[in-house]
Every structure is written in structure tokens, then in C-alpha cells.
N, C-alpha and C positions, 0 to 999 in steps of 0.2 A: 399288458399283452403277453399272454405263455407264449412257449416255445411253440407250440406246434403250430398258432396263430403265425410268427415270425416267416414258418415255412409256409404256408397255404399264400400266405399275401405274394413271396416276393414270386414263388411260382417258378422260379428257374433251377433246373436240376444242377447247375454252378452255385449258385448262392445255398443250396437248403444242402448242399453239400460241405461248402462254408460255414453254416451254421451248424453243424453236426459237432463240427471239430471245435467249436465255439466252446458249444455245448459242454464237452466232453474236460472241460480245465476245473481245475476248481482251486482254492488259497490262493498263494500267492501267483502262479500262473494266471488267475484268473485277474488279479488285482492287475500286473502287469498288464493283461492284453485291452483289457478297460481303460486303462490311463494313455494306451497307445489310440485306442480308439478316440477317449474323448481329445486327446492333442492333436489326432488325424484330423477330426472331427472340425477345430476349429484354425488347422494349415500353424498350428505355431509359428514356424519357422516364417509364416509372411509377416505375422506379424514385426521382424527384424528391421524389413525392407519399408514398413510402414513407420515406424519410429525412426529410421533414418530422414524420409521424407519429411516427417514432422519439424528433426530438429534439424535441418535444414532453414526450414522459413522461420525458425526463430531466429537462426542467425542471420538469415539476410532481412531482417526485420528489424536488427539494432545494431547490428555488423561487427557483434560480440558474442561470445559462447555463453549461454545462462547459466545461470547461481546450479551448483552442484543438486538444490534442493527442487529447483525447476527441473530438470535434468530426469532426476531420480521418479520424480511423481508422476513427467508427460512420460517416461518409460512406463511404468505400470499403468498407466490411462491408455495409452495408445495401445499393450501388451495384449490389456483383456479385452479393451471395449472390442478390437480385430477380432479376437478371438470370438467375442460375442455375436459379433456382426455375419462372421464366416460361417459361424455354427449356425445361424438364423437362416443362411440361404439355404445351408444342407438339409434342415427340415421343412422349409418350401418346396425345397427341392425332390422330395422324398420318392414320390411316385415315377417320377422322372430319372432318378438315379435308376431306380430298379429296375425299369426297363432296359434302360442302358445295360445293366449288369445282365441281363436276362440272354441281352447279343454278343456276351462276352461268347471268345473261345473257351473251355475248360483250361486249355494252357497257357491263358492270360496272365502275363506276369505280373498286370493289376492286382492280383489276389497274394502277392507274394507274401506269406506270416513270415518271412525273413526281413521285411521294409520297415523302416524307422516307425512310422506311421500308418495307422487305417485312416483311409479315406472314405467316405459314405459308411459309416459306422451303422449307422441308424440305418440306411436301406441294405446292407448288408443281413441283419441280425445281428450284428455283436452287440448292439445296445440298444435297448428298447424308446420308441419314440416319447413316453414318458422321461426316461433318463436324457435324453439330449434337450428336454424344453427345460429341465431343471439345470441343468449347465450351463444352458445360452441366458437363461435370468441371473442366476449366482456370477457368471461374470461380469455382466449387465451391472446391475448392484455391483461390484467393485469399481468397476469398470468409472461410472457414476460417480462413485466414492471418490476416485481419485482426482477425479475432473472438479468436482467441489473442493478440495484443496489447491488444485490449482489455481481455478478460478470459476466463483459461483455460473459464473453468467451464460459460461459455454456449454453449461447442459444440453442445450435445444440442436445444438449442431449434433449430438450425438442420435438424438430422433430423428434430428433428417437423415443422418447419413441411416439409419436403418430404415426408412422409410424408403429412399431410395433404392437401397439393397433389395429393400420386398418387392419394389415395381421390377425391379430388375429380373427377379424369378418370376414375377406373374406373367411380366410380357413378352416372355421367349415364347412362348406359342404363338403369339399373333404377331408381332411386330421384329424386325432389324434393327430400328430405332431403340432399344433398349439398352445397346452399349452407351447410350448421354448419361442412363439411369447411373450406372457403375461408371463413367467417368464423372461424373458430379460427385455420385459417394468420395472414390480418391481423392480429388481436390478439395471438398473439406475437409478430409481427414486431412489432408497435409497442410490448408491454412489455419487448420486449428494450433498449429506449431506459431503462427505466425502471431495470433489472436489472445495466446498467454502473455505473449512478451510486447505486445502495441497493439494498437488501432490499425484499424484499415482504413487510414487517410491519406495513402499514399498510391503514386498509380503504378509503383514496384508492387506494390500486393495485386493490382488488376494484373500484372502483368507474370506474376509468380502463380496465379491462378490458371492463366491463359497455358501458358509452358504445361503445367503440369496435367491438365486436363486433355492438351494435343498427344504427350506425353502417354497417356493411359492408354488413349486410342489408339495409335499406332505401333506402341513397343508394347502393350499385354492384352487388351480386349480382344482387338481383331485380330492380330497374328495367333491367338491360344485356341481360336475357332475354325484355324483350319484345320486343327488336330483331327475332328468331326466332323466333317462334312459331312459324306456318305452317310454315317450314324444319325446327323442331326435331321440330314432331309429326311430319311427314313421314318424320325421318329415324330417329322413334323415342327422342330423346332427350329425359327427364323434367326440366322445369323447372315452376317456381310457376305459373307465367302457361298452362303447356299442359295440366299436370293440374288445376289446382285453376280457373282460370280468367283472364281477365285485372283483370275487376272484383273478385275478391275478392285478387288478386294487387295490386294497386291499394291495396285496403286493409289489407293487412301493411304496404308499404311504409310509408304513412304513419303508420300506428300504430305501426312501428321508427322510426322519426325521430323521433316524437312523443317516445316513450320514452326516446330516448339524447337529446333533448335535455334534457327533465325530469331525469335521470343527471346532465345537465352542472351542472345548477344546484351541488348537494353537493361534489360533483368541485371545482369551484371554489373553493366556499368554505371547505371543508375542508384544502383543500391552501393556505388562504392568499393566492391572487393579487391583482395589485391592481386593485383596485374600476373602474379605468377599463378594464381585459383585461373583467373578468365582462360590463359592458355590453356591449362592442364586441363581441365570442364571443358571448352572447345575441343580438344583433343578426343578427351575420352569422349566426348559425343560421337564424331566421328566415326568412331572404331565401336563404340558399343551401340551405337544408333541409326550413322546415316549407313554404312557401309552393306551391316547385314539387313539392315531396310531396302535397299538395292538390287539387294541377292535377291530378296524375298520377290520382287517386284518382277526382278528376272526370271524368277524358278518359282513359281507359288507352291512348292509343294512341303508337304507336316513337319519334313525333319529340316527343312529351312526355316519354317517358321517357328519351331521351336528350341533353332543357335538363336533367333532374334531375341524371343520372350526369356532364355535367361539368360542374355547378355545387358537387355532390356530392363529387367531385375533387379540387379545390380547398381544398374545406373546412379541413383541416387544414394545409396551406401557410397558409390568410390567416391563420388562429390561431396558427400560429407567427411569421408578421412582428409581431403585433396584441403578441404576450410579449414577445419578447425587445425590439420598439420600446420597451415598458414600464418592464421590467428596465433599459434601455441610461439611461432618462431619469432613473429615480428613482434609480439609483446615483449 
């Protein structure tokens, strides 16, 4: 794709002004704004929140922290295959972003070239749709690679969860029902923690499924869509908050919290942990889950919904320091 192809597609005097300045870098400037884009590109940083979630269900899976060597390989599995995975919706996504971008303001601080990362790289123009399908493969292939060390067998959850991902981008035009698509992807990615270190013969794994899937729905899917409302009806695209409303969008949320925290209770006790994890995990559900669930329920509006989504975030990092501090003490 040339440049001038980059500007004629995306068509917004925001973006082709964006790409000007793109344009305009060359060495190592340019080397920098390429590695921010392709990291934009595939949310690094969620990736963190996704390897917490993983190594979570390994532990409540044997009620032990795994081998350093386990450890080391599901981080770089979970690290790229997300990254893979993210990078795959954003060039689904492609025609869709740009439009979006098209209703930016000019002084949208979306565009800010001061931010850690570019997001929508590719509908942007910083990088060419050829350069993002060869990164969402090259991590792919690692991604892969690492999962065969771990263990051969788990390959196929990595297809689905991108298969999922792709229904997830196809069916925002037509359907509301697309958020199961992207809470099914979560929940395998996070039993695949579960799946290196046992079997799923236990009905703590149904149940560590259940949590995390209520989980997705009401602390990041729906509450991150009412950011867009107005945007998404506009643009035709079906979410909770645009069909159904935002007050009764409001009350899913909380009643998915509700429920995957009630989940947690068994989940916990079932699987064994110790007594001071169940409080402090009840606790911080609480405070990170039910409470601004609440608010949200009360006030449906973007900047409540978005104290939920990253306190929501979170959730599963603080519950994996709150274990393994545990585990580390009472050994």
C-alpha cells in the first residue's frame, strides 16, 4: 500500500494529517514509532492481566505455584499468543476503526504521539495492512511455539480462542450477542492455565470457567461499550448499552458481578485455599467488583464505566499476588 493509498482510504482530514507526520520521521525515530505502533497494535500491556488470569487457574488447579519452567513458557505463550489474538481484531477491525477515527475531533487526545502506545496502527496509517498481518503470524508462530513446550495438546484452544475473536469482530454489525464470542475467548484463555497443570475433571474447573466468563461480561465487555454509545449507534454497530439500553445495560453488568462473585465463594472453597486468600479475594471483589458495579447500575454513564473496567482489570492480578503471597508464607 503507498502512502498516498494510506491517505485516499482512510479519508479523514484527522487521520491523513496524522499520517503526514508519520510520514515525515525517518532512522531511528521511525524505528521507535513502528515498535510503539506494532505494541499499540497488539494492547501489550493486557497482555499482563491475561497471564495473571492464566496463572491463577494453575494454581487453583493443584493448590501449588508451578515449576519456574511452567511459569516462564505460559508467560511467553499467553505474552504473544494476546498479542496475536489483539492484533487479529484490529485488522478485522480495520474499516471500522477508520471510520471511528474519521468522527474523531482534530483535538482528540486519542492521537496523542506523546502516549506510550499507538492504537489502530494500521487504520491509522502508521503501518501498512501488510505489516500488521505479518506480526499477528510471527507472533502466532511463537506464540504456538511456546504452547508446544508447554504442552503439545493445547494447540486447538489457541484456534478457538482466535476463531472466537474473529466472530467477535464480524458480528458487531448485526448482533449484541457477540459479547459470549469474547467472553468464551477470555475463559479459555484463562483455563488454558488450568489445562498445562491437570485435567478438567473436576467441577472447580466448571466452576472457575463459570466465574470467569460472568466475570468478562460485566467488569470489561459491557461496561468498555458504554464508552461508545452515541459513536457506535451512529455507526451501526450492536452493543448492550445501544440496543438494549444503558440502564438496563447497567443492570447486567451488576448482576454478572453479582453472580461470578457468588461463583467465587465454592470456587474457593472447593478448591481448598487458604482461609486468609478467601477473605482478602472476597474483599477485594467487593471493592474492585461489586461496589463500582453499583455505581454503574446507579449512574450508567462512560466515566463510571470506565472506574469499573479498570478496577475490573485488575481484579485478577491482585488475586494472584493475594495466592501465591499465601502459598510463598505457609510453605
Amino acid at each position: 500500500m503507498s502512502e498516498g493509498q494510506k491517505i485516499s482510504i482512510t479519508g479523514s482530514p484527522n487521520i491523513a494529517k496524522a499520517n503526514q507526520g508519520f510520514q515525515g520521521k525517518s532512522g531511528n525515530s521511525r524505528f521507535v514509532e513502528v515498535s510503539r505502533a506494532l505494541l499499540g497494535m497488539s494492547r501489550a500491556i493486557v497482555a499482563v492481566f491475561v497471564v495473571a488470569h492464566a496463572g491463577l487457574a494453575a494454581i487453583f488447579a493443584t493448590g501449588n505455584i508451578p515449576s519456574i519452567q511452567i511459569i516462564i513458557l505460559g508467560i511467553f505463550a499467553c505474552f504473544f499468543g494476546t498479542g496475536a489474538l489483539i492484533g487479529l481484531n484490529d485488522l478485522l477491525d480495520i474499516d471500522l476503526d477508520r471510520r471511528r477515527l474519521e468522527q474523531e475531533d482534530e483535538g482528540d487526545g486519542d492521537l496523542d504521539l506523546g502516549s506510550l502506545f499507538i492504537h489502530h496502527p494500521v487504520a491509522r496509517g502508521v503501518i501498512s495492512v501488510s505489516t500488521g498481518v505479518i506480526w499477528v503470524v510471527l507472533l502466532s508462530i511463537i506464540s504456538v511455539g511456546f504452547i508446544f513446550l508447554l504442552k503439545p495438546s493445547l494447540w486447538p484452544i489457541f484456534v478457538l480462542i482466535a476463531l472466537s475473536s474473529a466472530f467477535y469482530s464480524i458480528l458487531g454489525l448485526y448482533t449484541y450477542w457477540k459479547f459470549l464470542a469474547v467472553a468464551f475467548a477470555v475463559t479459555l484463555g484463562a483455563l488454558s492455565g488450568w489445562l498445562v497443570v491437570a485435567e478438567p475433571n473436576t467441577s472447580t474447573f466448571v466452576l472457575f470457567g463459570v466465574w470467569t466468563f460472568l466475570w468478562e461480561i460485566g467488569g470489561r465487555n459491557v461496561p468498555n461499550d458504554f464508552n461508545d454509545v452515541d459513536e457506535d449507534e451512529a455507526l451501526g454497530v450492536k452493543t448492550i448499552p445501544v440496543i438494549l439500553g444503558k440502564e438496563l445495560a447497567g443492570k447486567i453488568v451488576f448482576y454478572a458481578l453479582l453472580a461470578s462473585f457468588f461463583v467465587s465463594v465454592p470456587l474457593m472453597v472447593l478448591s481448598e485455599m487458604p482461609w486468609p486468600f478467601i477473605v482478602a479475594a472476597l474483599t477485594t471483589g467487593v471493592y474492585l467488583l461489586l461496589i463500582p458495579g453499583y455505581a454503574l447500575m446507579r449512574d450508567p454513564r462512560p466515566e463510571v464505566s470506565r472506574r469499573l473496567y479498570n478496577k475490573s482489570a485488575i481484579y485478577p492480578l491482585v488475586l494472584l499476588v493475594f495466592l501465591m503471597a499465601d502459598l510463598l508464607v505457609l510453605s
